[in-house]
N, C-alpha and C positions, 0 to 999 in steps of 0.2 A: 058534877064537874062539867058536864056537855052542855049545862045551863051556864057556865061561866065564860065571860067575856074574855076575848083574845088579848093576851098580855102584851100591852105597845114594845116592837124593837126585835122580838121573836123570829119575825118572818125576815127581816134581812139579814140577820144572823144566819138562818138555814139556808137562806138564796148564797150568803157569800162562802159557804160550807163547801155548798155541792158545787158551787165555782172553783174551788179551789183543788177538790176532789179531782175534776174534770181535767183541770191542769195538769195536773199529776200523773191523770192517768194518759194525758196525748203528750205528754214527755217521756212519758217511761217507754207509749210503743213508737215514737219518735225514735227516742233511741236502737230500741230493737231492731228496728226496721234498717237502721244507718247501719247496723252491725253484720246481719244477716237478713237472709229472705222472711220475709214479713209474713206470719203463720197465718193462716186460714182462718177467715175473719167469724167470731164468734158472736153470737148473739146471746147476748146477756143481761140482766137487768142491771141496770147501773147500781144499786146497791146488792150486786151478787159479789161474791168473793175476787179478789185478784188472779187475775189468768195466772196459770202453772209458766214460770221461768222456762225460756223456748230450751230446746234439745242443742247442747254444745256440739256445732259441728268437728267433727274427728277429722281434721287433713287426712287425707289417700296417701299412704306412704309412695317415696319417689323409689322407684325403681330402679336397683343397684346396677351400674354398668356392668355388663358384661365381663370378666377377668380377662386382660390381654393373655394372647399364648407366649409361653416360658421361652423367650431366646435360647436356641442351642448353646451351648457352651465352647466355646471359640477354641477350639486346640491349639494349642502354640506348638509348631516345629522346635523340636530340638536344636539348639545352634552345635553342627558340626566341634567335634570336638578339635582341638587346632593341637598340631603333634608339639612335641615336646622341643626344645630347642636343640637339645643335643642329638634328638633324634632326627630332625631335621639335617642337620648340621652334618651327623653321621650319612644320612641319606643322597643330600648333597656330592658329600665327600666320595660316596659310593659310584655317585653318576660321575664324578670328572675324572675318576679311576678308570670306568668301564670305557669314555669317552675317548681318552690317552690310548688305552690300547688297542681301540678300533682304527682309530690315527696311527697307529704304530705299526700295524697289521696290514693296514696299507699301503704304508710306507716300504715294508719289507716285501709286499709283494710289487710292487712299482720298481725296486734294483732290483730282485730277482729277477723278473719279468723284462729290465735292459740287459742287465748281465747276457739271458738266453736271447734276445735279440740279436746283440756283439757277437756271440761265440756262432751265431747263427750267418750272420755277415761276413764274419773270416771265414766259416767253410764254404760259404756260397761264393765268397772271392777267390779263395782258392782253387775250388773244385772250376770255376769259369776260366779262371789262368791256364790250368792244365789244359779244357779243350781247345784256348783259345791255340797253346802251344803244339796241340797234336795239329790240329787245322793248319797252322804254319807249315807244319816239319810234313805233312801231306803234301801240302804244294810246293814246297822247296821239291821235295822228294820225285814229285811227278814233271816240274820242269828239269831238274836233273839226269831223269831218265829218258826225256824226249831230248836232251842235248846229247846226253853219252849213244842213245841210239844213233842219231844224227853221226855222230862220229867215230861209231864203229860200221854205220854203211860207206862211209867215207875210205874209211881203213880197208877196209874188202875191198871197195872197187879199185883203189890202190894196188894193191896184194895181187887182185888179178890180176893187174895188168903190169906188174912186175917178171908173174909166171910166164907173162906172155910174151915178154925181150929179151933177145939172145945176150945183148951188149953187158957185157961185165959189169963197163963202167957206169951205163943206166943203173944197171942190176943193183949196185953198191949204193948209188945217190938214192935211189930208191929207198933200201936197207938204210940209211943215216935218215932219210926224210922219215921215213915210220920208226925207228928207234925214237926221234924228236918229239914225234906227235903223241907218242904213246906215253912219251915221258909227260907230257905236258896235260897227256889225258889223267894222269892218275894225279899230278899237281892239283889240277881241277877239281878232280875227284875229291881229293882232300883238302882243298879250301874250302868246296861245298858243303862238305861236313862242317867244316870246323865254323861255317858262318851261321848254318843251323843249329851248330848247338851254342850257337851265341845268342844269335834271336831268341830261341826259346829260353835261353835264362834271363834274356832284357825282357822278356814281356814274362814270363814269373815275376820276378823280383819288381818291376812296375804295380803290380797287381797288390804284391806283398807287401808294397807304401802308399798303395790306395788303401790296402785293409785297414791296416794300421793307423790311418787319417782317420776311416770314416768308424773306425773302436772309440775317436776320441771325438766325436761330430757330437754336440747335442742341438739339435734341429730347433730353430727359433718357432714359438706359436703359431708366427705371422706366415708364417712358409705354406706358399699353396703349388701345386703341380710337381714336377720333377724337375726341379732347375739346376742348370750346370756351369758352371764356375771352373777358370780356366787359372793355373798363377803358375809363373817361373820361378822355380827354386835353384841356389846355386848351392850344390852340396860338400863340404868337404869329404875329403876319404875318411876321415871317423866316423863319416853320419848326420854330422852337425849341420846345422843351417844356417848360411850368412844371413844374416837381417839388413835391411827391409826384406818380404819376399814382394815378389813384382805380379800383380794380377794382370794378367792378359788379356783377361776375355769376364766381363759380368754377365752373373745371370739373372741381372734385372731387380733380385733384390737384394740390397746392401744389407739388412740381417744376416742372411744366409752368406754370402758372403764374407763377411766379418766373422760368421760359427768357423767356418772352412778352415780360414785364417788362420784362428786360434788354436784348430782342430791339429793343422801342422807343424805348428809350432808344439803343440805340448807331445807330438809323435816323436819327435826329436829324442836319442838318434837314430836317422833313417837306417833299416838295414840295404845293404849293398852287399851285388854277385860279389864271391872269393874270386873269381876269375877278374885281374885286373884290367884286361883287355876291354873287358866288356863293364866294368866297375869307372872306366874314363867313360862312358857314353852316359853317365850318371851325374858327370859334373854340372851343368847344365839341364835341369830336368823339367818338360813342363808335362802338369799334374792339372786332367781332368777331374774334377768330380762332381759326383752326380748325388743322391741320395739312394735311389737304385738304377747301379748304374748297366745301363743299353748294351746290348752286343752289338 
């Protein structure tokens, strides 16, 4: 056979074999190479076997995030429980009870509290009548006794000098002139009693319808100071009070004023002295008052 001739068409047969071969094989690590990293290049005879299929890269697994931390759990506040209606209702009811009779406890100590004011006022107007009346019946008493001394020096030096004249009829005129004097002394004597014990039941009894005015005085808010308010009253003998009464004298404020007013009229009826003599000096009366009132 190595003596026989080359068969025509053979050789481009194999030339376009291993052309094709070639192809084949720079497509196949064409590929490879596009897919992954291109393997370390082998020397091999071109009719040695096909390279071993490269190693499938394994992805790096991705690395789990971290687990967030567990939110605490939010406590919800109890919503207050809301009371019952009737117990409400009851409760309510409870305070405008408790309410009333703190108001009421008040009230009762407020007239208590004027009541002893009043009874506190009439003794204090009384008890001031009496000294005003002993202070009277002092000074009557002390001008009295500097008049009756005055004329009983008078009487003596008389008397002496009666002792001292023979004359009858001196002697006699003498004896009628002090019989006279003497009568007129105890006259005296006895008006001046009878005028002190008059004053002093007019300034009592004055006193005793001031009390009884300012028993019925309720003092306006507005009232500052001690103010004094003057009015003329015309009294009947029962007590009574002719109306209008006549103010005299203002003390500046017409409230307080206007209380007074009222205050005398609801005194109505005035008491007045048993003693009629002195019960006329009352027809006509004019009525200081004060709140507390001045000596």
């Amino acid at each position: 056979e190595r003596g026989k001739p080359a068969v025509p068409g053979r050789l481009p047969a194999a030339a376009l074999a291993l052309l094709v071969h070639l192809l084949f094989i720079g497509l196949l690590i064409y590929s490879v190479s596009w897919k992954s990293h291109p393997p370390a290049p082998v020397m091999a005879d071109l009719w040695a076997s096909l390279p071993a299929p490269p190693e499938k890269l394994v992805p790096k697994p991705v690395p789990r995030p971290a687990p967030l931390p567990t939110p605490k759990p939010v406590v919800e506040k109890p919503a207050p429980e809301l009371p019952k209606p009737d117990i409400a209702l009851k409760q309510k009811e409870k305070k405008l009870r408790e309410q009333q009779q703190r108001e009421a406890d008040v009230q009762r100590k407020e007239v208590a509290q004027r009541k002893e004011n009043e009874v506190a006022q009439q003794k204090q107007a009384v008890e001031q009548a009496r000294k005003q009346a002993e202070l009277q019946q002092q000074k009557l008493a002390a001008a009295a006794k500097l008049t009756e001394q005055k004329k009983q020096d008078e009487l003596k030096r008389k008397q002496d000098a009666l002792r001292k004249l023979n004359d009858q009829q001196m002697r006699d005129a003498m004896n009628r002139e002090l019989a006279s004097e003497s009568s007129q002394l105890r006259q005296a004597a006895q008006s001046r009693q009878s005028a002190a014990g008059q004053s002093k039941m007019e300034a009592e009894y004055q006193d005793r319808i001031r009390a009884k005015i300012k028993s019925r005085l309720r003092l306006p808010e507005t009232m500052t100071g001690n103010p004094k308010v003057i009015y003329l009253v015309n009294v009947l003998p029962s007590g009574e009070v002719i109306q209008p009464i006549k103010l005299l004298q203002s003390s500046g404020q017409p409230a307080y004023d206007a209380a007074v007013e009222r205050a005398i009229l609801q005194a109505v009826p005035l008491p007045l002295p048993p003693d009629q003599a002195v019960a006329a000096r009352f027809r006509e009366l004019k009525l200081p008052i004060q709140p507390k009132q001045e000596n």
